[in-house]
C-alpha positions in Angstrom: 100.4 -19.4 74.9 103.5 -19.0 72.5 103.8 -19.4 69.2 104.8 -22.8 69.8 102.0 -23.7 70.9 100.1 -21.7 68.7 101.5 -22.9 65.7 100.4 -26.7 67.1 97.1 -26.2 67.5 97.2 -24.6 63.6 98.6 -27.8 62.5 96.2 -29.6 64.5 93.5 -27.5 62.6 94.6 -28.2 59.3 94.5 -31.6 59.3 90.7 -32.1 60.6 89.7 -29.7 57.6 90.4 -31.7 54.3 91.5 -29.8 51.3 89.6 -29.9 48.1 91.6 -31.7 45.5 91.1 -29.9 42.2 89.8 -32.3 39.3 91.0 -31.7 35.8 87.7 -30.1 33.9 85.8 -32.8 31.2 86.9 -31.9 27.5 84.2 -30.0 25.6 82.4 -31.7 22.9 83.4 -30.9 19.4 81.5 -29.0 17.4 81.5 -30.8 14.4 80.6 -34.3 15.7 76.8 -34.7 17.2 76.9 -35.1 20.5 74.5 -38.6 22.0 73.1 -39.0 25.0 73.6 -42.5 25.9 71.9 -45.4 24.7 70.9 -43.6 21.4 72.9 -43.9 18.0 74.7 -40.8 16.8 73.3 -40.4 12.7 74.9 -37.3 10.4 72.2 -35.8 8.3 72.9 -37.7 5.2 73.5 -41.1 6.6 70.1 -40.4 7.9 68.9 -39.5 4.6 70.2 -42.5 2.9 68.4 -44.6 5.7 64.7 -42.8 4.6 65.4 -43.6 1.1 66.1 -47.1 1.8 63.4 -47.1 4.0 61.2 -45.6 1.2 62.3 -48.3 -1.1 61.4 -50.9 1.3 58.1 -49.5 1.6 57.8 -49.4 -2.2 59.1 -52.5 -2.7 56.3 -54.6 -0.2 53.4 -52.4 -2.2 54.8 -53.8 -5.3 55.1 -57.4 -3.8 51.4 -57.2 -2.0 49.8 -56.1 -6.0 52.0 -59.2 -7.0 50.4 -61.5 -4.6 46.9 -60.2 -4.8 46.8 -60.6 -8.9 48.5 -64.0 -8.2 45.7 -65.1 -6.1 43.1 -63.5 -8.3 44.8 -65.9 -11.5 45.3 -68.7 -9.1 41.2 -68.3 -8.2 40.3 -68.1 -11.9 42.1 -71.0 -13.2 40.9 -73.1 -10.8 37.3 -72.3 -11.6 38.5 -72.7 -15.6 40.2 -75.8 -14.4 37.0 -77.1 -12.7 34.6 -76.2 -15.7 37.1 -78.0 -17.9 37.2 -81.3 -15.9 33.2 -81.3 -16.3 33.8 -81.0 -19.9 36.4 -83.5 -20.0 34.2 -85.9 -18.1 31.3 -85.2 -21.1 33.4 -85.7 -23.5 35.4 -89.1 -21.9 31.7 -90.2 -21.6 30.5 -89.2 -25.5 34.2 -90.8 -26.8 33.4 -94.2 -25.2 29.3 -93.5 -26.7 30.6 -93.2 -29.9 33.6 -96.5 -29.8 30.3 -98.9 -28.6 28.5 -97.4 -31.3 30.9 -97.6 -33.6 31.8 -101.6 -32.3 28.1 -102.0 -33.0 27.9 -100.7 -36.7 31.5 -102.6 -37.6 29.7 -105.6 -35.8 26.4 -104.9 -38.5 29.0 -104.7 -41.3 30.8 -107.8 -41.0 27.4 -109.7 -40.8 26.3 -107.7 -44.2 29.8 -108.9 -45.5 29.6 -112.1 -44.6 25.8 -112.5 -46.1 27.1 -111.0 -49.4 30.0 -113.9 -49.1 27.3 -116.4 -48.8 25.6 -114.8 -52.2 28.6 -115.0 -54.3 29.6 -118.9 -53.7 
C-alpha cells in the first residue's frame, strides 16, 4: 500500500469514530446561599426563625380564642337558665299584678256603694 492509500483508509477511520465534544463544567454553588433540591423552598435561618415565632403566636393566639369561646358558652348557658327562671317569675308576678287590679276593681266597686249609701244618709 502507499501512504496514499494509507493515509485514506486513516481518514476513513476517523470519521466512523466520533469525537467527544467537551461540555463547559456546571458552576459550583455558592457558599453563602443554601443550596435546594427542587421542589422545596430555600429558608435562611432567621427567616425561619421569624416563621416559628409567628407560628407560635398563631398557636397562642387560637388557645386564647378557644378559653374565649368556652367562657362565652359557659355565660351564654347560664343566662339562659337565669333567663328561663326569670320568665317563670315574670309569669307569677303578671299573674299576681292582674290578682291584685280585680281585687282592687272589687274593693273600689265596695267603696262607691258605701259612698253612695252615705249620699243617701245625708239628703
Amino acid at each position: 500500500m502507499t501512504k496514499f492509500a494509507w493515509e485514506s483508509e486513516a481518514a476513513e477511520e476517523a470519521q466512523a469514530e466520533p469525537q467527544p465534544i467537551a461540555e463547559p463544567l456546571p458552576p459550583e454553588p455558592q457558599p453563602q446561599e443554601p443550596v435546594a433540591e427542587p421542589g422545596s423552598l430555600a429558608m435562611s435561618v432567621n427567616e425561619f426563625s421569624a416563621l416559628e415565632d409567628r407560628v407560635l403566636r398563631a398557636v397562642d393566639v387560637v388557645k386564647r380564642e378557644r378559653l374565649a369561646r368556652a367562657e362565652a358558652v359557659e355565660r351564654a348557658a347560664l343566662a339562659d337558665a337565669q333567663l328561663r327562671e326569670q320568665a317563670t317569675q315574670v309569669e307569677q308576678l303578671q299573674k299576681e299584678v292582674n290578682a291584685l287590679r280585680a281585687e282592687r276593681d272589687l274593693v273600689r266597686q265596695r267603696v262607691e256603694r258605701l259612698l253612695s249609701q252615705l249620699d243617701t244618709l245625708e239628703l
